[in-house]
N, C-alpha and C positions, 0 to 999 in steps of 0.2 A: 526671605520671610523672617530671620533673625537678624538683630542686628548687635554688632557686640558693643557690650555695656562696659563701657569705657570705665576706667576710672583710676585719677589721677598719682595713686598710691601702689596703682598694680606693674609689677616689670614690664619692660616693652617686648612686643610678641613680634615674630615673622609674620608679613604680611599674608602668608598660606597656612598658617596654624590655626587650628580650630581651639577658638574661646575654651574658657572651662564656664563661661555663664553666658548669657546674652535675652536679650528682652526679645517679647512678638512683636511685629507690627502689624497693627491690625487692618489698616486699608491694603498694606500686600495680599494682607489672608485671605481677605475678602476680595480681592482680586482675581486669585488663582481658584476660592469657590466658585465666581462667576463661570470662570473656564470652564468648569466641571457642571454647573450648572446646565451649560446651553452644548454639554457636547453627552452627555448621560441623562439628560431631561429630555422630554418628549412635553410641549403645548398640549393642554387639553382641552381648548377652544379653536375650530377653525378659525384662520383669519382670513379676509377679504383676498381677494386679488392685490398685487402688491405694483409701488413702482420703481421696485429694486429688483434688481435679475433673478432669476432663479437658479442660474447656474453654479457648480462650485467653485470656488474656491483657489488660490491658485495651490495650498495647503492641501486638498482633498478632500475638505469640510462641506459638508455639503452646507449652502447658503438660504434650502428655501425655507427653514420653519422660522416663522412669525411668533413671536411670544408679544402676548398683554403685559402691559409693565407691569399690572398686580399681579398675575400668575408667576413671571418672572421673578419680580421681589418676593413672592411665597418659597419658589424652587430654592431660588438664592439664598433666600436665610437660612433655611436648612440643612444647608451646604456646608453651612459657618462652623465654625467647632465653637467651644464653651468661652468666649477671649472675656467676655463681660456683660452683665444682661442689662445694659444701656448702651451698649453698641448698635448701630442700625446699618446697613448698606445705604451707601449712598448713588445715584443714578451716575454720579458724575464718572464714577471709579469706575465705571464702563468705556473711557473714553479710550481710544483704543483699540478695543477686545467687541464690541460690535456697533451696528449703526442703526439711528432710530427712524423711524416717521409718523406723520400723524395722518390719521386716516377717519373717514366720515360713515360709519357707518349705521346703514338701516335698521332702526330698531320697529317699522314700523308694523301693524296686523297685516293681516295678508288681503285683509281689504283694503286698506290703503296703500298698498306697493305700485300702485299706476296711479293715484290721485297725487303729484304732486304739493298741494296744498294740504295736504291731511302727512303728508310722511313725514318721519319722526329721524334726525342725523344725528348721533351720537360721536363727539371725537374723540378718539382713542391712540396713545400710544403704544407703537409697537417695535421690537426690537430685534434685530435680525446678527447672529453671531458673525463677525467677523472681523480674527485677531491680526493687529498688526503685522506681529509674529511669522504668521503663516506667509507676508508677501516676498515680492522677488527683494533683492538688494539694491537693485540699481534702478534709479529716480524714473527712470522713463518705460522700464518693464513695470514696477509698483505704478506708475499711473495706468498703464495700459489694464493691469489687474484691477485696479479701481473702478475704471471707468465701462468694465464688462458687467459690473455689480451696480452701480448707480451711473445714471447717463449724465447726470448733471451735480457739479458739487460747491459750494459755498468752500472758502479761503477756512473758516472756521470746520466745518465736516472734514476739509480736508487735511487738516494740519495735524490729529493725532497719528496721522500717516505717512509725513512730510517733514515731521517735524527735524528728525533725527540727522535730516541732511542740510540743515540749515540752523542747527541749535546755538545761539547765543555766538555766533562767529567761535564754535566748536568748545563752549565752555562745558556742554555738557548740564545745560539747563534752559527751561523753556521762557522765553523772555514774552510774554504779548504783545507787549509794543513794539517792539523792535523786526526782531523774528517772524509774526505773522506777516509785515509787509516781503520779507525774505520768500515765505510759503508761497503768498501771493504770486512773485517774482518767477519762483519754481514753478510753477503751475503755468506762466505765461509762458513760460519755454516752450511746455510741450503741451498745451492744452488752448484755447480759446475762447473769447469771454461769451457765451451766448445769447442771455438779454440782462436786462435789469428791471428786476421785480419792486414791487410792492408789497410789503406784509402789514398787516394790523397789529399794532401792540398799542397794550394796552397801557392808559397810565394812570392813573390815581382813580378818581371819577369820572374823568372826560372822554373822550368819545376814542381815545388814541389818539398815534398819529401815525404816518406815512415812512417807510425805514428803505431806503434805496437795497437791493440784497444783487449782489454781481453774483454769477453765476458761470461755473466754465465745462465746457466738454470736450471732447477728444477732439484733435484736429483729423 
């Protein structure tokens, strides 16, 4: 969470000696709040039925509470200590530490809950705790833990969890271009491709277009 604050006039230290200064960094903090967030915080919105498992964890964390990403980003701020009041969490600094989905839910009256035509789908993201951290070491137990928690995963879902065994041909940094076809690669080891989807995305004003989405689950 510190990082030492280098500077070019100071004697050179042991590489195990603690600084006499050093700066925060504030996406770390906000990091390690998240953690703290989703393991001392309780949701307080049911959420829907989910299509991520409910089982725990290989860690012991239990997996089933769903957080609203407002609720979430409420808990999680609070979490933050004092670093600067134009700091924000960002969703991305989750990547990692849990996984998302989106879901359609009923906002409709209770008289329209059988009228199709009259019901009212609200989509919602939601966020379900679980840290890289917690999984096995070895590429083929972490998929098996994987794939007890989500049946089916995207090259991109999967690679904050994958990444570590295929980084940058061991440079110790995440490359995307390169490296994700690596994740992919890993994944076709021990996993196989299930179908290929279509998603909507949207793009400026027009209608979207059509995005090919591979997809893999446990062999």
């Amino acid at each position: 969470l510190l990082r030492r604050d280098d500077d070019d006039d100071a004697p050179a230290m042991n590489g195990d000696a603690i600084p006499d200064r050093g700066r925060l960094v504030p996406d770390e903090v906000a990091r390690l709040a998240a953690h703290h967030a989703f393991l001392r915080g309780t949701p307080k919105k049911k959420a829907p039925s989910s299509s991520l498992s409910s089982s725990s964890s290989s860690s012991g964390t239990n997996n089933a509470l769903l957080w609203d990403e407002d609720e979430l980003a409420e808990a999680w701020s609070m979490r933050l200590p004092s670093m600067s009041s134009r700091y924000e969490p960002r969703m991305e600094l989750l990547r990692g530490i849990a996984l998302s989905e989106i879901t359609n839910d009923d906002v409709s009256g209770a008289d329209a809950k059988d009228d199709d035509a009259r019901r009212t789908l609200v989509r919602r993201r939601r966020w379900r705790y679980f840290p890289e951290e917690g999984l096995p070491p070895i590429p083929s137990a972490r998929m098996r833990a994987m794939f007890a928690v989500r049946t089916a995963w995207t090259v991109g879902e999967a690679a904050p969890y994958l990444e570590k065994f295929v980084e940058a041909g061991g440079k110790g940094r995440w490359d995307k271009g390169g490296s994700e076809s690596l994740v992919a690669e890993l994944l076709g080891r021990h996993a196989r491709v299930m179908r290929i989807t279509t998603e909507k995305k949207k793009r400026g004003g027009d209608g979207g277009m059509d995005v090919a989405v591979v997809k893999y689950v446990a062999i």
